[in-house]
N, C-alpha and C positions, 0 to 999 in steps of 0.2 A: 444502590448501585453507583459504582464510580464513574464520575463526568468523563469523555470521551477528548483525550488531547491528539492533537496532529504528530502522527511518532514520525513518517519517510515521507519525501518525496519517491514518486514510484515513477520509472524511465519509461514505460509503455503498458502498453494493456496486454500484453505476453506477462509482463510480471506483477500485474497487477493480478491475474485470473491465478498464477502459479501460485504466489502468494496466500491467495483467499483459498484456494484449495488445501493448503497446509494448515492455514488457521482455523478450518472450520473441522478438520481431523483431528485437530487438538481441542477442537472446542475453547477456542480462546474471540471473546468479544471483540469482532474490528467492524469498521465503514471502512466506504473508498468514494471519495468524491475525486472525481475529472473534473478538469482545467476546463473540458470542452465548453464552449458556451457556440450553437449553432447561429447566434446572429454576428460571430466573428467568424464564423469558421475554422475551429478551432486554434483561433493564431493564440491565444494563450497556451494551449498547449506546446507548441513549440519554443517557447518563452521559457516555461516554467517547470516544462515536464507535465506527465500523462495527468498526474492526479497526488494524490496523497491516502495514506491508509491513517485514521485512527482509529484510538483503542483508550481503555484503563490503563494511566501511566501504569500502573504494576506490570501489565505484559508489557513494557515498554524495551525493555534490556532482550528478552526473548523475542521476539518480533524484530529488532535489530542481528540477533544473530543470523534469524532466518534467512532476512533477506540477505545481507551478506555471504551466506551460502549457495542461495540459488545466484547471486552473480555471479559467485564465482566460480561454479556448476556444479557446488557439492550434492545440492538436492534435485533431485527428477523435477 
């Protein structure tokens, strides 16, 4: 199995959830770690954004499409 690289920054957890709903209907391998850390209160998050998804560079090009479509509200 391929090592899991960092492919997006993700803007919030509305598109983090929309996201992992798409890729787990394609059955395509991701994580999603948050910024959140509770003993800051997530002030990283507003720094750096919600979190990050990765994956198997291979989905790397698709998983960029997606998101790009649900920004720009192509996808439900």
């Amino acid at each position: 199995m391929e090592a899991f690289v960092k492919i997006a920054i993700l803007e919030n957890e509305i598109e983090a959830y929309s996201l992992g709903s798409i890729l787990e209907e394609l059955e395509i391998p991701h994580r999603f770690r948050s910024y959140h850390d509770t003993a800051f209160d997530g002030l990283f998050q507003s720094q750096k954004g919600w979190g990050y998804v990765a994956a198997p560079r291979v989905f790397e090009e698709e998983i960029l499409e997606i998101l790009a479509d649900l920004r720009e509200g192509a996808r439900p």
